[in-house]
Structures are given as C-alpha cells and as structure tokens.
Rosetta silent file (secondary structure, phi, psi, omega in degrees, C-alpha in Angstrom):
SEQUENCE: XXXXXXXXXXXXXXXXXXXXXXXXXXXXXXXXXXXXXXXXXXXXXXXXXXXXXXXXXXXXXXXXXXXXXXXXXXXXXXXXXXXXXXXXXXXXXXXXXXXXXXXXXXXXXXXXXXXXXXXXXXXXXXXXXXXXXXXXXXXXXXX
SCORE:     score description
SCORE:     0.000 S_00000001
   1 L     0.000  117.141 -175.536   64.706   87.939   43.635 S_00000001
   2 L   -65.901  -56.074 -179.960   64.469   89.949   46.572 S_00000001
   3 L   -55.400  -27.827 -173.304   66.261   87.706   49.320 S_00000001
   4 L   -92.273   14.872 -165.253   69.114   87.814   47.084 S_00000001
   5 L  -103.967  150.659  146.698   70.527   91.402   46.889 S_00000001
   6 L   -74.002  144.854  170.642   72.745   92.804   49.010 S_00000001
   7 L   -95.125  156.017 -158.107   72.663   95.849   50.853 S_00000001
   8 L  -117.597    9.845  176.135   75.473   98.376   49.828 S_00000001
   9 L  -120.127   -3.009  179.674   75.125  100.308   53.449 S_00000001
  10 L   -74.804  147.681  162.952   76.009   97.712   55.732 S_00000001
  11 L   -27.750  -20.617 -154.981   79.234   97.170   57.546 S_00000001
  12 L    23.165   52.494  174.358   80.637   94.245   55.903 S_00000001
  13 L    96.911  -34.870 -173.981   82.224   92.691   58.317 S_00000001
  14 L   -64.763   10.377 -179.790   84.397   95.287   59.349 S_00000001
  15 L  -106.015  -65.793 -178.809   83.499   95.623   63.240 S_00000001
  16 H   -51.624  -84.886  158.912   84.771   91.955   63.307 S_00000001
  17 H   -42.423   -8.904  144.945   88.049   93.013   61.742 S_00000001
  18 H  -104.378  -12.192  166.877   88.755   95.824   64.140 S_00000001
  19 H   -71.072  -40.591 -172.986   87.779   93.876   66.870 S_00000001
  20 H   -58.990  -41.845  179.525   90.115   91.189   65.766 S_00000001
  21 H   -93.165   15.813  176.002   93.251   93.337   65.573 S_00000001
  22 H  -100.944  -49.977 -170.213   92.145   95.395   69.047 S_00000001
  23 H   -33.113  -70.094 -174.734   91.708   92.317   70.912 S_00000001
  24 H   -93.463   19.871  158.510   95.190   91.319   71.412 S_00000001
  25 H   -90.083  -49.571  146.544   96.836   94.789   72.020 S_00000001
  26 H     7.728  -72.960  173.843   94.043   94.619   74.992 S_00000001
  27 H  -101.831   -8.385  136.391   95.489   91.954   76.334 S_00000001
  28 H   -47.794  -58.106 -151.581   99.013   93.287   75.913 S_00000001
  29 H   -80.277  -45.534 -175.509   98.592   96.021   77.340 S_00000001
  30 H   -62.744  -49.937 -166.473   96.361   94.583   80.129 S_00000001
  31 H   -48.690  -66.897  161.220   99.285   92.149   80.592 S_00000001
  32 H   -36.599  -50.243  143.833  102.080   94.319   80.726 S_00000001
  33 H   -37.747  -46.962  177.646  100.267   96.248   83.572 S_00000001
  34 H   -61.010  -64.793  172.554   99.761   93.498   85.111 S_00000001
  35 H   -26.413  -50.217  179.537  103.608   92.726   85.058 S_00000001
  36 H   -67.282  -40.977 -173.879  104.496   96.124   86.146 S_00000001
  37 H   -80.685   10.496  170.990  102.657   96.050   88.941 S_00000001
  38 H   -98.023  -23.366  175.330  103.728   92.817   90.275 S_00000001
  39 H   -63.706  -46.203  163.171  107.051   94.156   89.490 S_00000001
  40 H   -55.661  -55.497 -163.861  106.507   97.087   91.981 S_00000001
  41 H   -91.833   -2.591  156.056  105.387   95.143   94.875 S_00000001
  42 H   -90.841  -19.404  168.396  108.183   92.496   94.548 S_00000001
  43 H   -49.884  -51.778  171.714  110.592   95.818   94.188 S_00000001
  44 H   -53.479  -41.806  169.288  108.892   96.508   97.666 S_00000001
  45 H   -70.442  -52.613  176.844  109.271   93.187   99.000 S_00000001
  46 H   -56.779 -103.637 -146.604  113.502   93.497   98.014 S_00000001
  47 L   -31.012  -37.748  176.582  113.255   96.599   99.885 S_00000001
  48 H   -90.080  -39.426 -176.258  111.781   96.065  103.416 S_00000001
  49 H   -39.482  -78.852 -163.392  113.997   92.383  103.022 S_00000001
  50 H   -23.235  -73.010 -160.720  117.216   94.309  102.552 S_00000001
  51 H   -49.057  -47.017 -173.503  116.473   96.992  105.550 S_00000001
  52 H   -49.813  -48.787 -174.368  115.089   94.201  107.788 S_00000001
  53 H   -70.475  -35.714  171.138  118.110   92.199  107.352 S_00000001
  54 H   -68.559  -50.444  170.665  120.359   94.969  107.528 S_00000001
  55 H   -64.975  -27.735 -174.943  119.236   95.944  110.805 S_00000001
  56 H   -72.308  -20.986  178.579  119.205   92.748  112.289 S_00000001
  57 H   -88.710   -6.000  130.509  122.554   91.867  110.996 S_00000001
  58 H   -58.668  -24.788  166.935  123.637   95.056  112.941 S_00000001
  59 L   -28.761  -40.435 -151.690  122.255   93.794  115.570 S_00000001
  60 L    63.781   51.865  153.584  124.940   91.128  115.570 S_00000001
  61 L   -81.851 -146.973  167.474  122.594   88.784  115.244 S_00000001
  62 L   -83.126 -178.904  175.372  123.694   85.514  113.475 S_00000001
  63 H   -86.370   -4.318  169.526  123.628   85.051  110.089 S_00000001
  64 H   -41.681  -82.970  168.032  121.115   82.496  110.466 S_00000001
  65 H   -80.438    8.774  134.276  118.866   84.419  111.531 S_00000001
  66 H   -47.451  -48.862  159.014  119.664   87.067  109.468 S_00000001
  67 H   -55.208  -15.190  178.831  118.981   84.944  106.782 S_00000001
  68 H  -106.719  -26.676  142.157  115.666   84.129  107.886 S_00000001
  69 H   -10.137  -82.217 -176.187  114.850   87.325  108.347 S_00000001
  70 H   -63.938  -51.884 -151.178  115.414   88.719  104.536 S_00000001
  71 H   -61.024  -63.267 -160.230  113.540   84.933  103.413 S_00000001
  72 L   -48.702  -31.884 -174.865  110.857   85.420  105.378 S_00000001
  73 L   -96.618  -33.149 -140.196  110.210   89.595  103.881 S_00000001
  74 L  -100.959  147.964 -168.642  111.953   88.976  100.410 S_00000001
  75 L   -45.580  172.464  178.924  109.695   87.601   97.170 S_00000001
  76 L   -75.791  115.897  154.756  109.811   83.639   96.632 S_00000001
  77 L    84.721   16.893 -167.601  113.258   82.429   95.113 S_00000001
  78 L   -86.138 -176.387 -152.865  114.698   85.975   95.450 S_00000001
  79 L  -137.893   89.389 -179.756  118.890   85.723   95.846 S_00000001
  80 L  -128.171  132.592 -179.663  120.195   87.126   99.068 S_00000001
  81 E  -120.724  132.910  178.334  123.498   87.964   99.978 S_00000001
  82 E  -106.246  122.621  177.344  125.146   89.329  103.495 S_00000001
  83 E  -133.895  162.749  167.681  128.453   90.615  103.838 S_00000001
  84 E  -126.827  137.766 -152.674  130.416   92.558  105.849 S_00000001
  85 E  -115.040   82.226 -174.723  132.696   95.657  105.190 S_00000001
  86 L    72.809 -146.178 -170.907  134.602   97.051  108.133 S_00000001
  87 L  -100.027   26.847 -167.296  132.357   98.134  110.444 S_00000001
  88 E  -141.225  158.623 -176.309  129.664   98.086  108.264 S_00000001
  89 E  -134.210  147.929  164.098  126.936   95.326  107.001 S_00000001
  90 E  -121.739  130.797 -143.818  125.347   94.830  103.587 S_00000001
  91 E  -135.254   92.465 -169.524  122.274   93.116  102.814 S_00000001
  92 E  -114.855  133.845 -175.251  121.618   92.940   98.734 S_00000001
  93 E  -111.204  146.205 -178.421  118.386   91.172   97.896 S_00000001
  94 E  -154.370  130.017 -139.683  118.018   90.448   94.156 S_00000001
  95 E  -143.303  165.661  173.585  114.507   88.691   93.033 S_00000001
  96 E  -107.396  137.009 -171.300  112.978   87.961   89.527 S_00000001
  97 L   -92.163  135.902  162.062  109.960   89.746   87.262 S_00000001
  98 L   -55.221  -41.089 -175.012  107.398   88.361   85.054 S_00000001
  99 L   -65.678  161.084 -166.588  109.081   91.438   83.106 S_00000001
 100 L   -78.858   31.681  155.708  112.392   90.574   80.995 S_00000001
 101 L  -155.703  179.428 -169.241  114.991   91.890   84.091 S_00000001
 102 E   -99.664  129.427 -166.514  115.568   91.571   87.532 S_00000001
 103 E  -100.819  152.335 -174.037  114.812   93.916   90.523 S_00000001
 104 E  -149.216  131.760 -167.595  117.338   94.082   92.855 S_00000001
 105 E  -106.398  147.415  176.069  117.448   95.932   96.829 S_00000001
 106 E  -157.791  110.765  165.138  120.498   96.736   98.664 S_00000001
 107 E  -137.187  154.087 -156.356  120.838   98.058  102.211 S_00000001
 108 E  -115.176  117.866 -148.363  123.803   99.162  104.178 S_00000001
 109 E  -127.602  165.233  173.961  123.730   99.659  108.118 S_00000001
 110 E  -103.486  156.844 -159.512  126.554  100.539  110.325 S_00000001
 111 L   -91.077  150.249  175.436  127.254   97.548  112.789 S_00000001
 112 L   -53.178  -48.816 -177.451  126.224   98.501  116.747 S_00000001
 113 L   -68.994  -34.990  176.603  128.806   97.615  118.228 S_00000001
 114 L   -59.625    7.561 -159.682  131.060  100.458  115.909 S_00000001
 115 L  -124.525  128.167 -152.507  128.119  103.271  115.961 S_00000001
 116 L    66.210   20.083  150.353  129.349  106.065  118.262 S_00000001
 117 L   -57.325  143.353 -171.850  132.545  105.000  118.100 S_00000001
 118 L    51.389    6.916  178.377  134.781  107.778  118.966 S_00000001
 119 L   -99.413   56.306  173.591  132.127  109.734  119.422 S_00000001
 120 L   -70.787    3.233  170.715  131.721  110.281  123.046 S_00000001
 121 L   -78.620   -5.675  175.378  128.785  112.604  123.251 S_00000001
 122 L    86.826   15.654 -161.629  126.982  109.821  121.715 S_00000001
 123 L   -81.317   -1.737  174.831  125.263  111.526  118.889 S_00000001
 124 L  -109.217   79.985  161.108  124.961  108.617  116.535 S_00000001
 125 L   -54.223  -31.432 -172.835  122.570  106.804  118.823 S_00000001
 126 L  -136.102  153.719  170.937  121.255  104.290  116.327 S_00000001
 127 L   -80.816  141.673 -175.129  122.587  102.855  113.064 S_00000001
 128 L   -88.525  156.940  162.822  121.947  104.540  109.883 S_00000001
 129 E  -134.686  120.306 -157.731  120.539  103.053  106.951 S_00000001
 130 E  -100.588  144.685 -177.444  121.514  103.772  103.746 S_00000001
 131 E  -150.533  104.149  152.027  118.847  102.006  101.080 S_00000001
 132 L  -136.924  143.387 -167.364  118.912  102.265   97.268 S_00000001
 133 L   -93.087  129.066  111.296  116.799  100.045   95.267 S_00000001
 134 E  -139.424 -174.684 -137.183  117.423   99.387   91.560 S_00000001
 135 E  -132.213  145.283 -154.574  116.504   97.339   88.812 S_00000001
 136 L  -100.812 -164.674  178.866  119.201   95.330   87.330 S_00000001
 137 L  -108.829  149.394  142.859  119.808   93.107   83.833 S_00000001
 138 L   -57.066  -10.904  173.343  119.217   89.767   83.928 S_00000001
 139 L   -67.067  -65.693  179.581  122.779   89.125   83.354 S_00000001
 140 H   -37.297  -57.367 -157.670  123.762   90.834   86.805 S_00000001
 141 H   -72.465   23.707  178.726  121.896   89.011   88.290 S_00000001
 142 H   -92.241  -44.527  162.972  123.935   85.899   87.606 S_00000001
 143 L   -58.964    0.000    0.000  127.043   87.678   89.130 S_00000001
C-alpha cells in the first residue's frame, strides 16, 4: 500500500510547534513596546503640564486657573498638586502607565513678584524653571 507510508523527510509538524511558542513572545514584546511608548509620551504630557502650570502659577494667577492649566496639558486622570514654598511655586504632576509604575513631573518656578528681588540691576528678568521628570513606584504615588 502506497498511500499508506510515511515519508521520513518531512517536517512533522514542527514549523507549527515553533510557531506556537514564537507567537506569544511576538506579542509580548510587541506589547511591551507598545507600553513604553505610551509611557514616553504621557512622561511628556507630565512634563509640559508641570512647566505650564508652574509658569502660570508664577504668574500669580489663581489656582483655578492654574489648575486648568496642568488638566488641560497633563494625561487623563493624572494627580496634580500646587504648592507654594517661600517665594517659590511647585507644580508636581503624577499620571499612570499601562506599565506596572507611575510617571511622575515636577516643576519649580520662582514667583514674579520675588524675581529680581534685591537685585536692582535687574538681571533675573524672568523666572527660572527648574524641571526634573522621574518615574516613580506605584506606592508613591499614593503619598
């Protein structure tokens, strides 16, 4: 019987069984990519929030609109807090990842009226802004 022999050069199967175990490190892999990069552009999104917020809350403007400010730049459901230190304002934006921690922005402006103080030649014309961005635990961000 002809029909009935096997061939002894063929694959068995074995294409199928490396596809099977490639397949879903594929979409791991793709997936985690994806994740980072959505991670980066809400890291981006904390970042112009903070500084936007910081200047405007040098500004003096209110905190209102200060607050509407950061909402309006900062990711969906991000966590923003304004305070003020002395003669100085802080703006910390702190937003959540498809990834297992939290990115979190923080910028620090000197307030207007206080910039050139004591200074009379005037040489700090504008407020500086201090910016450093990093990415937190999920725990902090709870805190």
């Amino acid at each position: 019987m002809r029909g009935c022999e096997r061939r002894r050069d063929s694959d068995g199967g074995f294409v199928t069984a490396e596809a099977a175990l490639a397949l879903p490190v594929l979409v791991m892999v793709t997936a985690l990519l994806v994740g980072g990069l959505i991670a980066i552009l809400v890291q981006i999104q904390c970042v112009d929030a903070a500084r936007s917020g910081a200047r405007a809350a040098a500004r003096q403007d209110s905190a209102d609109q200060v607050e509407e400010v950061v909402r309006g730049i900062a990711p969906r459901g991000a966590t923003v807090t304004i305070s003020r230190e002395d003669s100085q304002v802080r703006v910390v934006v702190v937003a959540r990842t498809p990834l297992p921690f939290d990115l979190r922005a923080e910028a620090v402006a000197d307030a207007e009226e206080s910039v050139g103080a004591g200074n009379p030649a005037g040489a700090r014309e504008t407020a500086e802004v201090r910016e450093t961005a990093r990415a937190g635990e999920t725990a902090e961000a709870g805190t």
